[in-house]
C-alpha positions as CSV (number, residue, x, y, z in Angstrom):
1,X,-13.5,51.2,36.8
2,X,-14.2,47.7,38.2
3,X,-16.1,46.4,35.1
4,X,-13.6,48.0,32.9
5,X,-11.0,46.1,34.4
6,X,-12.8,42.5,34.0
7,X,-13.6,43.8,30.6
8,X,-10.0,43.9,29.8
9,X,-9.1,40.6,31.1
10,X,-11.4,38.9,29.5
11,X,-10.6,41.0,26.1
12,X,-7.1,39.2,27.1
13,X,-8.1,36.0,27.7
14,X,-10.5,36.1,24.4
15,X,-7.3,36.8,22.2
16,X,-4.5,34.5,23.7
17,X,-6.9,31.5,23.9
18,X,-7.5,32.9,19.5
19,X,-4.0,32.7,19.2
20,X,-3.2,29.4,20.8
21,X,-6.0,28.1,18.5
22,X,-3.4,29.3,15.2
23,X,-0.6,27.3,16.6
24,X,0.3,23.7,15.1
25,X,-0.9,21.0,17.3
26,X,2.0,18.2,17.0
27,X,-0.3,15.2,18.9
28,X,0.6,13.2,16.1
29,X,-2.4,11.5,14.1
30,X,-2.7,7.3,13.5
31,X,-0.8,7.4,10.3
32,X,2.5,8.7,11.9
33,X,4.8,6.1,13.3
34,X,6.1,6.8,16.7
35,X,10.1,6.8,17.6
36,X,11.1,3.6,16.6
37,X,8.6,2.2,14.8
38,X,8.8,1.1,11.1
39,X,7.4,4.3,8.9
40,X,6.5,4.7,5.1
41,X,7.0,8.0,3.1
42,X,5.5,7.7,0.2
43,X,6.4,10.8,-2.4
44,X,3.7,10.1,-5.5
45,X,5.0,11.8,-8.9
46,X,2.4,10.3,-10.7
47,X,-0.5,12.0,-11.7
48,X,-3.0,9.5,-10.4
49,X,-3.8,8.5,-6.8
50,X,-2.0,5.6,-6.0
51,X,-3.0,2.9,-3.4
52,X,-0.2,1.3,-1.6
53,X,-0.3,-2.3,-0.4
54,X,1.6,-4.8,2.2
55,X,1.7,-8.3,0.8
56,X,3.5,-10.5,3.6
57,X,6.3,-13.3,1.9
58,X,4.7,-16.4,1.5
59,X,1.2,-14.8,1.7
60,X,-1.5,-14.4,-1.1
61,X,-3.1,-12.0,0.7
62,X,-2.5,-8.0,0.5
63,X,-3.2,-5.4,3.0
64,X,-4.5,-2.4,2.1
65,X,-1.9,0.7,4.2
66,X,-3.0,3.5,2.5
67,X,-3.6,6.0,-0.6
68,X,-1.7,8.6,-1.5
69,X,-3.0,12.1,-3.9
70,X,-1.4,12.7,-7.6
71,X,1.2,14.6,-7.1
72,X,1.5,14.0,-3.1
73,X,3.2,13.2,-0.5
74,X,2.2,11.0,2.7
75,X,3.9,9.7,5.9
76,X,2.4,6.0,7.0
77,X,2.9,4.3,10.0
78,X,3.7,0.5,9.2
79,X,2.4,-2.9,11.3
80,X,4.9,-2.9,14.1
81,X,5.6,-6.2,13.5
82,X,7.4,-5.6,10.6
83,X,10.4,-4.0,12.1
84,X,11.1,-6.9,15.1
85,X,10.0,-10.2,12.7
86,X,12.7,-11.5,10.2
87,X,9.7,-11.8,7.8
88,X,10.1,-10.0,4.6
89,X,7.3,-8.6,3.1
90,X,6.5,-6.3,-0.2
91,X,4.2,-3.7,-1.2
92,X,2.3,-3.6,-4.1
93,X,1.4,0.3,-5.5
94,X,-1.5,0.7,-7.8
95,X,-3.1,3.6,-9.6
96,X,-6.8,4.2,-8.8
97,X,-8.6,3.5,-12.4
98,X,-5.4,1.8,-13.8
99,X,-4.5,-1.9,-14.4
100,X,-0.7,-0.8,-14.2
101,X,1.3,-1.6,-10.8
102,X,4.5,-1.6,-9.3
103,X,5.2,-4.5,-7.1
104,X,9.1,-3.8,-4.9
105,X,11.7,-6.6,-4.5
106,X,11.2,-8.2,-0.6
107,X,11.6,-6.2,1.7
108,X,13.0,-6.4,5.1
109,X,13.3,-3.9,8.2
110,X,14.8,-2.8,11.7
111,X,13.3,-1.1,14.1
112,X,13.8,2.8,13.5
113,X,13.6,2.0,10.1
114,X,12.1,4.4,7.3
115,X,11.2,2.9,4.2
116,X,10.9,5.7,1.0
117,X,8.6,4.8,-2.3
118,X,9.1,7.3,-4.9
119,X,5.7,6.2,-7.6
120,X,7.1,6.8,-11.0
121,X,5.0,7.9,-13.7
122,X,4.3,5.4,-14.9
123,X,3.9,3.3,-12.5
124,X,6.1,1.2,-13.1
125,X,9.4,2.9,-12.9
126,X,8.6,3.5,-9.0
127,X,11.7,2.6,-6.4
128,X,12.2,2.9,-2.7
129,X,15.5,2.9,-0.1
130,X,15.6,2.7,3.0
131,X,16.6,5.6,5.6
């Protein structure tokens, strides 16, 4: 009776720890902002992958934030920085494989602030808002 009984809790304890392992963790990864914190969503209706860019005003320099699938969608956490400096900055989109690009107008945030790039297809009939 005894070992039946331990058998059954741990029969338990076998299947809740299973189903906790379905559930959605939410720990957030390094390319999601945290409250506050300038954020990218980049929705890609081109067919290509698409790298996206951060060129700083007055720089020559780009830095690369990230890529984003044909046909996908991403969420990017941007510098911090960005949202607390009266620096304006651009981003520059480009397909992998393609000499097209899209380059956006400056650019300049608040903290809290979302910035959305839709990537036309072609490239170059991308645009973005802010949120």
């Amino acid at each position: 009776m005894l070992k039946m009984t331990v058998t059954r809790r741990l029969f338990i304890l076998v299947v809740v720890a299973a189903a906790a392992s379905c559930l959605p963790w939410r720990g957030g990864g390094e390319d999601v902002a945290r409250n506050g914190d300038p954020r990218l969503e980049i929705r890609n209706g081109n067919f290509q992958d698409v790298v996206v860019y951060l060129r700083m005003d007055g720089g020559e320099s780009e830095r690369r934030l990230g890529s984003v699938g044909g046909i996908g969608e991403q969420v990017l956490a941007l510098p911090r920085f960005l949202g607390t400096t009266a620096d304006a900055f651009q981003l520059l989109v480009t397909p992998i494989g393609s000499r097209a690009s899209y380059r956006t107008e400056r650019i300049s945030l608040k903290p809290g602030d979302t910035l959305v790039l839709t990537v036309g297809n072609p490239v170059e009939t991308s645009r973005w808002h802010l949120r």
